[in-house]
C-alpha positions, -999 to 999 in steps of 0.1 A, spaced: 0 0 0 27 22 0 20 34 -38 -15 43 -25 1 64 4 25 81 -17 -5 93 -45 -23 103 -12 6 128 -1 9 138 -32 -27 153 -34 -25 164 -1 8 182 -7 -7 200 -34 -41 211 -16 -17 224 7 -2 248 -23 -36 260 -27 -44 263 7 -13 271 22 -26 285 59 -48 255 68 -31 238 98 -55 209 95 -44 201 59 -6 203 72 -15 183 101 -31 154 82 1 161 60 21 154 90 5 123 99 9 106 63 45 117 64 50 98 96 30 68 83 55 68 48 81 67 68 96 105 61 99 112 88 122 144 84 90 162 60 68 146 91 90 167 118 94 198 95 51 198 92 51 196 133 77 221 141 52 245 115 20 235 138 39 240 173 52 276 157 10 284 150 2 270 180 -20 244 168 -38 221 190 -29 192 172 7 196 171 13 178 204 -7 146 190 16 147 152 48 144 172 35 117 195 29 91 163 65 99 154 80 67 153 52 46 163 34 41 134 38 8 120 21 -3 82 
């Protein structure tokens, strides 16, 4: 399933383009970052939230690492 994971970041990378401010979007970004296993795009998406202040950013970095597919 990996293809499948890497066409979903993909479209999710670009609705970020077009919708650059949505911390949501980035978040759920994030989380398919961590779940492909890049890790270092994964960490650069949380260090964005935790500068906004987003909620969320507390619960990306805590599935760094533990997410196993």
């Amino acid at each position: 399933m990996v293809l499948l994971g890497a066409i979903e970041v993909e479209r999710v990378e670009t609705l970020l383009l077009f919708k650059s401010q949505d911390n949501d979007i980035l978040f759920h970004l994030g989380t398919l970052y961590f779940e492909q296993k890049q890790n270092a795009k994964g960490l650069q998406a949380y260090e964005k939230l935790k500068r906004t202040r987003y909620k969320q950013a507390a619960h990306l970095i805590s599935s760094y690492g533990s997410v196993e597919k």
